[in-house]
Structure formats: structure tokens, C-alpha cells
C-alpha positions in Angstrom: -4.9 -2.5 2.0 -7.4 -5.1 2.9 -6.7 -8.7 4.7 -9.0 -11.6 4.9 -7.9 -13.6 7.7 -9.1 -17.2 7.6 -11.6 -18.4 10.3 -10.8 -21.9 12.5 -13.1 -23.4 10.4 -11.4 -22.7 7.3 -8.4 -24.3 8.4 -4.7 -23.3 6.8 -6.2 -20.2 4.0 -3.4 -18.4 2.4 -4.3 -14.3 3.2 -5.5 -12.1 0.7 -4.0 -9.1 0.1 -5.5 -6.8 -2.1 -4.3 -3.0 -3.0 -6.4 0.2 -3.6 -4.9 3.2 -6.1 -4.2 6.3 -4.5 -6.3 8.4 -6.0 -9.0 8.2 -8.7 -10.2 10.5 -11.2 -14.3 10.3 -12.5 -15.4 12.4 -15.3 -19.3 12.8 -16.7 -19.3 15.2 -19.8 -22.1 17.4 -19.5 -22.1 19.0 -22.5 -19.9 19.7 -25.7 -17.8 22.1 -23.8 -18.3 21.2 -19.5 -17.2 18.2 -18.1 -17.6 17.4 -14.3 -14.8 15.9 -12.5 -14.5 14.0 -8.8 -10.8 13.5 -8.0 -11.2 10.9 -5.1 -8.0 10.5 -2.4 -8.1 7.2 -1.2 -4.7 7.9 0.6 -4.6 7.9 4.6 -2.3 11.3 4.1 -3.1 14.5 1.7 -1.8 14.6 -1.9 -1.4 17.2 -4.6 -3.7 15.9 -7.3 -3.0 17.0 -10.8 -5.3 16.5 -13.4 -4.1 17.1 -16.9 -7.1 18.5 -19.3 -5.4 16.2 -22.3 -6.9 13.0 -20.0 -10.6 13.9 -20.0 -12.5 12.3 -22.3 -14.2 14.6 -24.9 -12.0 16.9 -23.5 -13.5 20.6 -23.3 -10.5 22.5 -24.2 -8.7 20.5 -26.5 -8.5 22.9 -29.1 -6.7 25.9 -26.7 -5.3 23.5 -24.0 -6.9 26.6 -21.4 -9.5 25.6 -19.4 -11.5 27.0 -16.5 -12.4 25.5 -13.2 -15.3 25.8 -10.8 -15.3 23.5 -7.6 -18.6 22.8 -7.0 -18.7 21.7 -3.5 -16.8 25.2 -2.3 -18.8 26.9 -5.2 -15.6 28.9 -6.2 -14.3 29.6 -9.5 -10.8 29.0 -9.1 -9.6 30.4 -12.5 -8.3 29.4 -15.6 -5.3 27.0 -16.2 -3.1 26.0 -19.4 -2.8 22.1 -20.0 -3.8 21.0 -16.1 -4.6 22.0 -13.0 -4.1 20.7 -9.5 -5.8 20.4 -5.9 -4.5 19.5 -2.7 -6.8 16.9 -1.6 -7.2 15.8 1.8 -7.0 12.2 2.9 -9.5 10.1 2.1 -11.4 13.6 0.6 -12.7 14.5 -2.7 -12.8 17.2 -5.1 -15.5 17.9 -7.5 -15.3 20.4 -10.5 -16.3 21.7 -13.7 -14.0 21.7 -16.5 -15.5 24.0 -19.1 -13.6 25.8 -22.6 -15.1 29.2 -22.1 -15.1 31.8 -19.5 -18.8 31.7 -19.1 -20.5 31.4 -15.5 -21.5 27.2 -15.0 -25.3 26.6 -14.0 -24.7 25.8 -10.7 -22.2 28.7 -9.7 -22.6 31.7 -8.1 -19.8 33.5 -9.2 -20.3 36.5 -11.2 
């Protein structure tokens, strides 16, 4: 939540309040079958983010619904999922992953 709180010069100014969402998802399709994704927790306390695969756009796995994940930042692969997967984010943390349709090893992993 943010408050503007007016100044003596301003005189009698209503406050502003304005609110943030929770969380936020970003996607950036890298290909026809990897999508990165950065689920952001704007939350002062942790929260079990669930991303469906049905809500990323050109969705990599929309023909089996069974995707595979690699977070990047951790550089795990943490396995494949049917219709979503989810991550327990801590607060005001990020995740960022691939979402790719085939079990194949992503550029920038080092799993084997």
C-alpha cells in the first residue's frame, strides 16, 4: 500500500491510497515450445504460487497439458507437471523458469 501525505503547503489534500497485486506472473516465449516465466511476490509474507500452463501465452504444452520446469536462478530441473505447477515464493522474492513441452535439457541448464 502506498500513502501520499499532503505537505503544509498543499493545504487540506485528500490521501491517496493506492494497492499493489500480490503476486505477478511475466512470461517471454522463447521459442515454439520454451517459455520463460518470473512469478514476482510482492507480498510482505511467503505464498504458494501456482501457475497453471493453460495461462501462458503460446502456451508450450497445450497439446499434452505436461510440461517441464527448470528454475533458472537455482539451475534445477524440478520435473514434469500435468496442467500447473507451483512454487513457494518468498516475500517480496521471485521465481524464474522455463516452461518447455519436451523433456529435452534447456540451453542454459546444467542438468543432464
Amino acid at each position: 500500500m502506498f500513502v501520499t501525505q499532503p505537505t503544509p503547503e498543499q493545504g487540506n489534500v485528500t490521501e491517496v491510497i493506492e494497492t499493489f497485486p500480490a503476486h505477478q506472473y511475466l512470461y517471454k516465449p522463447i521459442n515454439a515450445t520454451t517459455t520463460a516465466v518470473v512469478l514476482l511476490n510482492s507480498n510482505s509474507e511467503k505464498q504458494q504460487l501456482s501457475l497453471p500452463f493453460s495461462t501462458i501465452p503460446a502456451n508450450p504444452c497445450r497439446e499434452t497439458h505436461n510440461c517441464h520446469v527448470y528454475d533458472i536462478w537455482n539451475r534445477k530441473y524440478r520435473g514434469s507437471f500435468y496442467e500447473k505447477v507451483s512454487f513457494e515464493v518468498k516475500a517480496h522474492d521471485a521465481v524464474f523458469a522455463l516452461v518447455f513441452a519436451k523433456e529435452e535439457k534447456p540451453a542454459c541448464s546444467t542438468h543432464e
